[in-house]
BATOR-939154 format. One record per residue (C-alpha): residue in one letter; y, x, z. Coordinates in steps of 0.2 Angstrom, whole numbers, plus 5000, padded with zeros to 4 digits. Each point is the difference from the previous one (the first is absolute). Layout:
BEGIN
> r,north,east,up
> A,Y,X,Z
...
This chain:
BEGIN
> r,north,east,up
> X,4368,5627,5054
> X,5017,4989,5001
> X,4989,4985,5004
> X,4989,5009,5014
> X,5015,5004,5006
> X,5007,4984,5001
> X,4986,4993,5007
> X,4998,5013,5014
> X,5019,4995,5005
> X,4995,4983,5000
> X,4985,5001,5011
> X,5010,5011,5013
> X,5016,4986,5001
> X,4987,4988,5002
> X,4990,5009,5013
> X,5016,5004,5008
> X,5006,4981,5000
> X,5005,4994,5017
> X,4983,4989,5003
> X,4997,4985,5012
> X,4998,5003,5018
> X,4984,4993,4997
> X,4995,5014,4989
> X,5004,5018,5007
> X,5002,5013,4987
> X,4986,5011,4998
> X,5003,5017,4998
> X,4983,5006,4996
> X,4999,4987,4988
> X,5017,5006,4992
> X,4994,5018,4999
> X,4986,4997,4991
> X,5008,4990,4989
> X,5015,5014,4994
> X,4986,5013,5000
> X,4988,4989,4988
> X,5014,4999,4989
> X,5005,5018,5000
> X,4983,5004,4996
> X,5001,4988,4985
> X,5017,5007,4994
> X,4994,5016,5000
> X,4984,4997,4993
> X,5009,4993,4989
> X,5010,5015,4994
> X,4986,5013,5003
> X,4991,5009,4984
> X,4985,4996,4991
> X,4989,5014,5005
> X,5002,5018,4989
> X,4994,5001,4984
> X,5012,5013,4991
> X,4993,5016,4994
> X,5012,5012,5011
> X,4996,5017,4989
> X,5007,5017,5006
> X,4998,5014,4989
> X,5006,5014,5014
> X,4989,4993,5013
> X,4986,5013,4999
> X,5013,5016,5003
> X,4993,5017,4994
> X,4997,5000,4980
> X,4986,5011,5002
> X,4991,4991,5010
> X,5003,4984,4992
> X,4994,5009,4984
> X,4984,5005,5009
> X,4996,4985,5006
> X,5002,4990,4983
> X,4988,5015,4990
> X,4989,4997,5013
> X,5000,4979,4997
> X,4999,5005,4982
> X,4987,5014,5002
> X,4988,4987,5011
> X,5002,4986,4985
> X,4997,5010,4987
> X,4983,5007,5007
> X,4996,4981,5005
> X,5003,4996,4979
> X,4992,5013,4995
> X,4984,4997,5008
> X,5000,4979,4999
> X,5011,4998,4984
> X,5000,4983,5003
> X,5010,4999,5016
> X,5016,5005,4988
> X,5004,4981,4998
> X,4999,4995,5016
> X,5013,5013,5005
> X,5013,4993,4987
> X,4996,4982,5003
> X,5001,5005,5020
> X,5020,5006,4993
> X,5002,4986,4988
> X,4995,4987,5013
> X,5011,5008,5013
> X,5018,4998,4989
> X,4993,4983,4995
> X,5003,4992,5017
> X,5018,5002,4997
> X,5008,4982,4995
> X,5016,5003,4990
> X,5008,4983,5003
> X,4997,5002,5021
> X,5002,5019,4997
> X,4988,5002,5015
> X,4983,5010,5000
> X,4995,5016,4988
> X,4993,5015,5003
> X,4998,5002,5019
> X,4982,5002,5002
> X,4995,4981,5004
> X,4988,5001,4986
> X,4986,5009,5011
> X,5002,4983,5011
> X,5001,4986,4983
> X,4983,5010,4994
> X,4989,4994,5015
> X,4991,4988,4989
> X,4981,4999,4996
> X,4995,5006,4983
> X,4997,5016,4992
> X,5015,5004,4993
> X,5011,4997,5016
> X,4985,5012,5009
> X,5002,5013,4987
> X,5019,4999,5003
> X,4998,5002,5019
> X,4988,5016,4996
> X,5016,5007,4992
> X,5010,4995,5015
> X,4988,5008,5011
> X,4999,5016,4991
> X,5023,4998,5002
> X,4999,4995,5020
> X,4989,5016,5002
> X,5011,5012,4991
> X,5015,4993,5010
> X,4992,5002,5015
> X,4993,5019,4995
> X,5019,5005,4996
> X,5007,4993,5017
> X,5002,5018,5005
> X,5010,5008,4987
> X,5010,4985,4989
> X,4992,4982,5000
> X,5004,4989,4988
> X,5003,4981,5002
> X,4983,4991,4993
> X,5013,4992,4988
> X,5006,5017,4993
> X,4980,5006,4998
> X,4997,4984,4993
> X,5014,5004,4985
> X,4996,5017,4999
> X,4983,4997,4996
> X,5003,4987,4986
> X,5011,5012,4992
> X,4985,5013,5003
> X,4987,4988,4992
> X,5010,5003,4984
> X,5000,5018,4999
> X,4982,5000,5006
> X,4992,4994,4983
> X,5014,5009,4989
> X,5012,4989,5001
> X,5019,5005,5002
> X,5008,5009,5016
> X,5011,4985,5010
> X,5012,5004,5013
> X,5000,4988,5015
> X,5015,5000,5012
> X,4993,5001,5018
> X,5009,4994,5017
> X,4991,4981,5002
> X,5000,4994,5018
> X,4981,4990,5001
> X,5003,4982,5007
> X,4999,4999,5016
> X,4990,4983,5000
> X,4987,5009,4991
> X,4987,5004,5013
> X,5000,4984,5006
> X,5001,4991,4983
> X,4983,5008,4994
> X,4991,4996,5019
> X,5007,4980,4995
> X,4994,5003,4980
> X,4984,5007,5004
> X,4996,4985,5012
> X,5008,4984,4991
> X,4999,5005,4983
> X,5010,4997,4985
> X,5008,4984,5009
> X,5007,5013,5014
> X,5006,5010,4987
> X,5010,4983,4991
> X,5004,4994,5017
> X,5010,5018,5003
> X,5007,5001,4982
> X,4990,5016,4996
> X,4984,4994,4987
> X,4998,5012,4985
> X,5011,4996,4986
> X,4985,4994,4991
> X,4983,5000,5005
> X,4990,5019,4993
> X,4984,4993,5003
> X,5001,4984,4989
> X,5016,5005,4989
> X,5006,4987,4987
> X,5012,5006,4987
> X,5015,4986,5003
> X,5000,5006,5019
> X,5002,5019,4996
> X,5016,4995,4989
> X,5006,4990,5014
> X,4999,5014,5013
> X,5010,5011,4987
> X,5015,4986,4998
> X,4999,4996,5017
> X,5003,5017,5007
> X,5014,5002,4988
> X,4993,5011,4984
> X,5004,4997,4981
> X,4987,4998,4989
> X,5002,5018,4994
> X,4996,5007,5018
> X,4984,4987,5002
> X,4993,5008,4983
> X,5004,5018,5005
> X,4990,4997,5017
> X,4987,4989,4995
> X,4996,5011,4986
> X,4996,5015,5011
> X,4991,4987,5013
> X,4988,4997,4985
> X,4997,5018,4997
> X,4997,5004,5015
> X,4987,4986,4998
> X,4991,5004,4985
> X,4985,5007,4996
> X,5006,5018,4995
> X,5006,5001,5018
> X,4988,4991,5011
> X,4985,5005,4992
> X,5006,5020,5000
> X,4990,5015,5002
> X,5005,5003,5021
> X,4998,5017,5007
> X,4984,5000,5007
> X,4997,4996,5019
> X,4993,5009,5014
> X,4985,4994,5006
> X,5007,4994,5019
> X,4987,4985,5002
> X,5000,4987,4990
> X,5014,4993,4985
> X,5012,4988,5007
> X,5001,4983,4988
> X,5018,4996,4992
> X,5005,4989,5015
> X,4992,5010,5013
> X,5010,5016,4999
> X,5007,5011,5012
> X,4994,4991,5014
> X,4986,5010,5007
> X,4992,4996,5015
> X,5009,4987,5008
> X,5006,4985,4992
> X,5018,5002,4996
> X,5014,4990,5010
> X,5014,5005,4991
> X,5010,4997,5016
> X,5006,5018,5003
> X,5013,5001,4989
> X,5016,5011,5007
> X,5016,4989,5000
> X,5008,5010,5014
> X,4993,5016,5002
> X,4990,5000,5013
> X,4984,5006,4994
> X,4995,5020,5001
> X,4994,5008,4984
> X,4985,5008,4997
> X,5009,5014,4988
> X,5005,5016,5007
> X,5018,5007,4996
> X,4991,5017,4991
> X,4985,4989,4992
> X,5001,4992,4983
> X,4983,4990,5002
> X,4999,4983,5006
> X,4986,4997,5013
> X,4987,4993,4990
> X,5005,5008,4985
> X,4987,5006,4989
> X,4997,5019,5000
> X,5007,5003,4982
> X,5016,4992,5004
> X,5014,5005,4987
> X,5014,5008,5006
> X,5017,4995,4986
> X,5002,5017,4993
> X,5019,5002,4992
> X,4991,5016,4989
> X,4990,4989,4993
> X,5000,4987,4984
> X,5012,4987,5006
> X,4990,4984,4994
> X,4986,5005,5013
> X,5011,5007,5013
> X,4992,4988,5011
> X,4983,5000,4993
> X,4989,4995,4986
> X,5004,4987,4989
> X,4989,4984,4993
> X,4997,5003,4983
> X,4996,4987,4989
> X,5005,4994,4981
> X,5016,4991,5004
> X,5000,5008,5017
> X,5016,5013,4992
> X,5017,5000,5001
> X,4999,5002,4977
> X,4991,4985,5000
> X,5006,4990,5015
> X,5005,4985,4991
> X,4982,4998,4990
> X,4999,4984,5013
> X,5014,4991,4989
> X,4990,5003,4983
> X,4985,4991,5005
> X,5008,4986,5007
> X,5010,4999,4987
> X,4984,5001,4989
> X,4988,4989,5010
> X,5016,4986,4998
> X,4998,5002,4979
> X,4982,4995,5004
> X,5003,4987,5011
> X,4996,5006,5015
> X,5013,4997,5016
> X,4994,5016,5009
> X,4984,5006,5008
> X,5009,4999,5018
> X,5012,4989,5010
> X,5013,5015,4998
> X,4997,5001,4982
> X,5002,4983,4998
> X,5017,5000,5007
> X,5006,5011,4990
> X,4998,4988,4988
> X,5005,4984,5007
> X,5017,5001,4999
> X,5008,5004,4983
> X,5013,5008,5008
> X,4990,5014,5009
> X,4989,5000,4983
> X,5016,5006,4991
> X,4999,5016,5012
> X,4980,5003,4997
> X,5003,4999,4982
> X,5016,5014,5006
> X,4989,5011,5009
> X,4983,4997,4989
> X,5015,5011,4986
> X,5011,5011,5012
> X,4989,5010,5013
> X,5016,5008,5006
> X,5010,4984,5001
> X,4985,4992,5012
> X,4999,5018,5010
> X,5018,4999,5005
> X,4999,4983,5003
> X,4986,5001,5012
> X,5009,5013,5007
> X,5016,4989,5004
> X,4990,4984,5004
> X,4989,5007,5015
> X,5013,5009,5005
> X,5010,4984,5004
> X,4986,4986,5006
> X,4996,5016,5012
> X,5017,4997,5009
> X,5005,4983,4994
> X,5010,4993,5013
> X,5004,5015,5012
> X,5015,5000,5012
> X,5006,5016,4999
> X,5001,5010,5020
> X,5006,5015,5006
> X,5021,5006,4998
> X,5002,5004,4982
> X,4984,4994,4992
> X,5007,4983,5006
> X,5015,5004,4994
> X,4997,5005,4983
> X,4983,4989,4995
> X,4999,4985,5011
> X,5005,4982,4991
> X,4999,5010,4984
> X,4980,4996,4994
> X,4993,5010,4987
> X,5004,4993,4980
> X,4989,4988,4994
> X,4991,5006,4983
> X,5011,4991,4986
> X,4990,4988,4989
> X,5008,5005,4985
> X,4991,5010,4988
């Protein structure tokens, strides 16, 4: 900055000069000048374009309808699990994928909801992801009228959802993100020019879902900042959500409304879907009146969360499933642990990666003996790579939280 400076006062002594008679001073000429170097100084000292994760936990104002809106979100993602079981994965990866983007040595990125714009990729397992960001941008336009939450939020909530929807353990997420404001545009640019749009714009996945290798997975983990123990803890439910116990589950049984929508295909009924109408500012009207508690669109048997109720299907039926239970959640870590003794290096690219790194092996061996020690530390790791990188907002939220990150899962055993 001193040397632009310098330079500026340079160029205005010398166009102030006294000049030949020959050579009048033009003052046009002079003006342009000092305004071209203004422009340079301050562009200069402008900031890079915002990519901090501004979260607000008071911004949506009256607990109860804050809590409506959120077992609503929940209520709608549990139904969608229980009648395509496979979808579960693609919510959490949609979560995991969404921390991910934060880079701990730039401290820029993180969960802000760019992810619907980085998964604009061809491939099935990007589509299947933006079937799940569809089912997200509906219920965040169908809440508009009561509470709407920021697609960020949603996006959260239903990873922790995803869980607790094949009988995995209740996570508490802490709402108040603020959704990118380059979003919209960012998926218009992703949809167009492809991953090399997305590189260009610093916002590619933080490793490729639809041809995932082990070594890349790791990365993203030590890149965004996570120990080892952390990786294990969320890579371990990512591959129980992707087993055979899960996918392959008994799903309530379907209503007969035309034909069966294709993994892929989901949720995008009769027009193909744009993903464009995402609600950064709040403009969009909703579809949900204040006195109804169904979504338009919803099916007829839409379940209502019911507080009399057991609490583990307060928001609807779970997937069942062998390892699909919070007794046996860890069951994933015993047969990675076993297929390793025979030689083998995992069935899938999450798997593997598990077993890449010795020190994330040390925590599958952990969790493959200590269900409880991997359930409270799934608990603490999705918790943090869902608000990694927040600035705190808002008086004493700000106050009290911001600059102070949540703790880092020790390493030590």
């Amino acid at each position: 900055m001193a040397r632009i400076r310098a330079c500026l006062v340079v160029a205005v002594a010398s166009a102030l000069a006294p000049k030949p008679a020959s050579r009048a001073v033009d003052r046009r000429q002079l003006a342009k000048s000092i305004a071209g170097l203004a422009g340079a100084i301050a562009g200069a000292s402008a900031p890079r374009a915002n990519a901090v994760v501004y979260l607000d936990p008071a911004r949506y104002g009256d607990q109860e309808l804050k809590n409506a809106a959120i077992a609503k979100c929940r209520t709608r993602v549990r139904d969608v699990i229980a009648k395509d079981p496979s979808l579960a994965c693609s919510f959490f990866l949609l979560a995991l994928l969404d921390g991910l983007s934060y880079d701990e040595k730039t401290r820029r990125g993180g969960p802000d909801g760019m992810v619907a714009a980085s998964i604009q990729l061809p491939g099935r397992a990007y589509a299947e992801l933006r079937d799940v960001v569809d089912l997200l941008q509906e219920s965040q336009r169908a809440l508009k009228r009561t509470n709407a939450l920021t697609l960020a939020d949603l996006i959260a909530l239903s990873g922790a959802e995803s869980l607790a929807a094949v009988g995995g353990p209740e996570i508490s997420v802490q709402l108040g993100r603020t959704d990118n404001p380059e979003l919209l545009n960012s998926i218009k640019a992703v949809s167009k020019g492809g991953l090399k749009e997305a590189q260009a714009r610093g916002i590619a996945p933080a490793f490729d879902v639809e041809e995932a290798a082990p070594s890349d997975i790791v990365k993203a983990f030590r890149r965004s900042g996570f120990t080892e123990r952390e990786a294990a803890a969320l890579l371990g439910a990512l591959a129980i959500l992707q087993g055979d116990d899960v996918v392959n589950a008994k799903a309530v049984k379907k209503e007969d409304k035309g034909a069966a929508k294709a993994r892929g295909k989901m949720g995008r009924g009769d027009k193909a879907s744009s993903n464009y109408a995402i609600d950064l500012y709040g403009t969009n009207e909703g579809t949900e009146e204040a006195s109804v508690d169904k979504f338009e669109g919803d099916i007829d048997e839409f379940y209502i969360a019911d507080a009399f109720g057991s609490r583990k299907e307060a928001y609807g039926r779970r997937v069942g499933g062998a390892s699909s239970s919070v007794d046996n959640f860890n069951q994933i870590f015993q047969d990675v642990m076993a297929d390793q003794k025979k030689g083998k290096k995992g069935s899938t690219p999450v798997e593997s990666a598990l077993l890449l790194d010795q020190n994330v092996q040390i925590w599958v061996q952990k969790y493959a003996a200590e269900r409880l020690t991997f359930l409270k530390d799934l608990d603490k790791s999705f918790y943090r790579i869902t608000q990694v990188g927040a600035q705190y907002t808002g008086g004493k939220y700000a106050a009290l939280l911001d600059n102070k990150p949540v703790k880092k899962l020790s390493t030590d055993r």
